[in-house]
C-alpha atoms as a printed R data frame, in Angstrom:
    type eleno elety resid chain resno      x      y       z
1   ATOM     1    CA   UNK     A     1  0.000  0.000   0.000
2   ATOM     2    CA   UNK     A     2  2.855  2.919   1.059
3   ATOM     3    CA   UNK     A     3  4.627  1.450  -1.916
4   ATOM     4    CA   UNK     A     4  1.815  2.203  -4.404
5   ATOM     5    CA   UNK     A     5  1.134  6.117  -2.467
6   ATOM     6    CA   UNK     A     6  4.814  6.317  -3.176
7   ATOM     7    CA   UNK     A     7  4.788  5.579  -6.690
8   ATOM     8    CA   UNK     A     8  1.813  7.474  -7.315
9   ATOM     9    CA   UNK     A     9  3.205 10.436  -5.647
10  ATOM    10    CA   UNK     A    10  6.119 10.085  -7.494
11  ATOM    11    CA   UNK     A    11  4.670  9.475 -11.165
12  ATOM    12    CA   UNK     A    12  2.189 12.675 -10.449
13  ATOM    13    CA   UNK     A    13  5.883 14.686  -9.347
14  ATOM    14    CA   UNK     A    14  7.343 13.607 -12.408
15  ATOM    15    CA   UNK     A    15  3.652 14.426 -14.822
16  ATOM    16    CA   UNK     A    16  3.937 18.155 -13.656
17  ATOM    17    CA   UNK     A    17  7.317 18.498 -13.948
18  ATOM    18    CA   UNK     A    18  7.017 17.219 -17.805
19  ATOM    19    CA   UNK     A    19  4.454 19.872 -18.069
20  ATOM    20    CA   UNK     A    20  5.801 22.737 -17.037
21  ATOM    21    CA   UNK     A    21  8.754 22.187 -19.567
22  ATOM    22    CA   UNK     A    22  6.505 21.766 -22.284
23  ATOM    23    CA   UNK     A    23  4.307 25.469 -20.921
24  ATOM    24    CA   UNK     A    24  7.934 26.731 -20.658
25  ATOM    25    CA   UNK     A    25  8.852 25.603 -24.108
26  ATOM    26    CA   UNK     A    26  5.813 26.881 -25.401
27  ATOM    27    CA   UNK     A    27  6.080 29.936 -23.390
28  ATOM    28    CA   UNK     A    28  9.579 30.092 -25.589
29  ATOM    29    CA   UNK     A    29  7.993 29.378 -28.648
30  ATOM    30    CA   UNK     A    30  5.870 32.018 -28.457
31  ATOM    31    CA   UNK     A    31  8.009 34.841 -27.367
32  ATOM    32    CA   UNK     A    32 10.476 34.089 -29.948
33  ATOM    33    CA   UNK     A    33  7.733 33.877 -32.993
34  ATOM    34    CA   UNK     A    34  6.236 37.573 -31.282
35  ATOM    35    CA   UNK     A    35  9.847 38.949 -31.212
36  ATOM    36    CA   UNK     A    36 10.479 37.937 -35.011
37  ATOM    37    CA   UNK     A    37  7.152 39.333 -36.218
38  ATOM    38    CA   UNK     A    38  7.785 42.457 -35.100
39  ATOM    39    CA   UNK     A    39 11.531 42.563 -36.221
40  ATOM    40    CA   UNK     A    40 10.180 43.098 -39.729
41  ATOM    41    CA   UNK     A    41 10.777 46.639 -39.589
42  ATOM    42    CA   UNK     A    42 14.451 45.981 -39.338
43  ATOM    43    CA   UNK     A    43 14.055 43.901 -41.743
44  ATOM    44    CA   UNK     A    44 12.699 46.577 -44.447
45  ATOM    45    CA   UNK     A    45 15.645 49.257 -42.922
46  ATOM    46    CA   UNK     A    46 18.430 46.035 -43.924
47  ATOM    47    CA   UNK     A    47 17.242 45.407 -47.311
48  ATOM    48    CA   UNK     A    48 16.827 49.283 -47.435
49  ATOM    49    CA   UNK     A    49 20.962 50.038 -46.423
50  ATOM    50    CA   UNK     A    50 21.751 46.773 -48.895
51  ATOM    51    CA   UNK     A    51 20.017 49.123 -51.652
52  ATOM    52    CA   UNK     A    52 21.563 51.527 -50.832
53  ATOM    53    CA   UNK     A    53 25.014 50.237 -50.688
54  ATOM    54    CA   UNK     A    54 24.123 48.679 -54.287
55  ATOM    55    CA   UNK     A    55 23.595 52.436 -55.751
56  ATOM    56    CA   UNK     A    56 26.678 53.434 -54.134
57  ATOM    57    CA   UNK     A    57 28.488 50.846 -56.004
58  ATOM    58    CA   UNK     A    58 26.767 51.241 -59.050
59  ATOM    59    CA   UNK     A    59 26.838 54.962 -59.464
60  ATOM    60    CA   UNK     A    60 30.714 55.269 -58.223
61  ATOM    61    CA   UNK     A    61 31.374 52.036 -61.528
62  ATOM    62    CA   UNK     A    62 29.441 53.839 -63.867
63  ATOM    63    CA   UNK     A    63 31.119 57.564 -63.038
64  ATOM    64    CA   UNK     A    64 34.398 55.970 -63.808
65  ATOM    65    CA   UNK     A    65 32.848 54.236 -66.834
66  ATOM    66    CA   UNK     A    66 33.622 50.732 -65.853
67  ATOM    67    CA   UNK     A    67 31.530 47.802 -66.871
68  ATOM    68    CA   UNK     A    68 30.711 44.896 -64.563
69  ATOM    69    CA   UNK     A    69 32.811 42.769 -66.117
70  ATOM    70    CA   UNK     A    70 35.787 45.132 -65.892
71  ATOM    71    CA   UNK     A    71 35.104 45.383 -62.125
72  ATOM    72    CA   UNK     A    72 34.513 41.770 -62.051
73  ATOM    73    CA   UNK     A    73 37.895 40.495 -63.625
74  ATOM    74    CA   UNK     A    74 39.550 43.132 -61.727
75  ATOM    75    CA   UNK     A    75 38.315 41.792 -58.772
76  ATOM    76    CA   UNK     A    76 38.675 37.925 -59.433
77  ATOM    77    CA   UNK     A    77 35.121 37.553 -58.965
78  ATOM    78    CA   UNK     A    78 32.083 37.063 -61.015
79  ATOM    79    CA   UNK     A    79 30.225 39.140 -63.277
80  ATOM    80    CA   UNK     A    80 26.527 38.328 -61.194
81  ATOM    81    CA   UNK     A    81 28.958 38.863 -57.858
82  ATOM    82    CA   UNK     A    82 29.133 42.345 -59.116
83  ATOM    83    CA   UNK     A    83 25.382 42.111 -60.329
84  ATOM    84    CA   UNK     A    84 23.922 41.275 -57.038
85  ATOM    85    CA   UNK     A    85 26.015 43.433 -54.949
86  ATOM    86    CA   UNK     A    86 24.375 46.513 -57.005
87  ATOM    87    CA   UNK     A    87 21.169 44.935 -56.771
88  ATOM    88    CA   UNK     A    88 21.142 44.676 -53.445
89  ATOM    89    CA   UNK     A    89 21.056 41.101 -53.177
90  ATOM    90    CA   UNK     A    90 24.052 40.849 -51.636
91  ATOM    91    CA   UNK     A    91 27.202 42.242 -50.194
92  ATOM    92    CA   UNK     A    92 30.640 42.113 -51.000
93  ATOM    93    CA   UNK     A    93 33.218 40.836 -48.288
94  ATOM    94    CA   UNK     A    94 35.326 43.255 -46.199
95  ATOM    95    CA   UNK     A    95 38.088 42.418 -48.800
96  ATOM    96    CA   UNK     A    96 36.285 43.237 -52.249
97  ATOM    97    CA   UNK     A    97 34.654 46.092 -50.589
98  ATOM    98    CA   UNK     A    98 38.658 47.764 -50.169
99  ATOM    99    CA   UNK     A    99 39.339 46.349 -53.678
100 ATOM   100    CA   UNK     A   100 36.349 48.093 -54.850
101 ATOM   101    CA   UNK     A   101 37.568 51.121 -53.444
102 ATOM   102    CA   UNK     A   102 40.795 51.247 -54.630
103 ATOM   103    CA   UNK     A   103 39.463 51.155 -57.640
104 ATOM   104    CA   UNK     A   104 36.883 53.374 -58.264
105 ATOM   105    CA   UNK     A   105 39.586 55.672 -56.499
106 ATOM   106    CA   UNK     A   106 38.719 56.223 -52.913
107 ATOM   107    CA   UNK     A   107 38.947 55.404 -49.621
108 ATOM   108    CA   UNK     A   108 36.682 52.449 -48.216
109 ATOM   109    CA   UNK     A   109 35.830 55.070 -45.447
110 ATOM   110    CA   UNK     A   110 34.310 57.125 -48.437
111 ATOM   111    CA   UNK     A   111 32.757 54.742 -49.703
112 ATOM   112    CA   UNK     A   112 30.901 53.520 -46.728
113 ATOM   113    CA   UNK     A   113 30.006 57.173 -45.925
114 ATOM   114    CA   UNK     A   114 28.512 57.819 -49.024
115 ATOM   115    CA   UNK     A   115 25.993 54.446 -48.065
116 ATOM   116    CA   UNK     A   116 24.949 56.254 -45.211
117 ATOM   117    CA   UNK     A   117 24.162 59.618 -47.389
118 ATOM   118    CA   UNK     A   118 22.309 57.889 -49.659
């Protein structure tokens, strides 16, 4: 008989404890699906400083009246590397972003200022 109150306490100890991790978990769950819905407006000002940064590229390649492919073999990288960076789809590393500057003939500091300009 104590053994069977025993084991019954015991299974009912261990029954809450597995749910309150799964409330906590969902708890969890929930928070982190609330914080990414309203992250979207950083979101929107990312994509919007990645366009940006792709019209700073594009405007300082076509001033010095360089095609993509120019930039590209200068580079060592690909023609759509170059496309996508203008487009805003994606960014060029810390390394091509120097080599870019060098040669559209500035600084990478000017070049990064003129992103935030823009």
């Amino acid at each position: 008989m104590q053994m069977t109150l025993i084991m019954f306490i015991f299974g009912s100890v261990i029954w809450i404890i597995i749910t309150a991790a799964v409330v906590y978990l969902f708890v969890l769950i929930v928070r982190a699906l609330k914080k990414y819905i309203n992250s979207q407006d950083i979101r929107k000002e990312k994509v919007e400083t990645r366009k940006s940064l792709g019209e700073v590229l594009k405007k300082y390649r076509t001033d010095n009246k360089m095609t993509q492919e120019f930039v590209a073999e200068s580079l060592g990288v690909s023609r759509q590397a170059v496309s996508k960076w203008e487009q805003g789809i994606s960014e060029p590393s810390t390394s091509n972003m120097i080599a870019l500057a060098k040669l559209y003939g500035i600084t990478p500091e000017e070049l990064l200022k003129n992103v935030k300009n823009i």
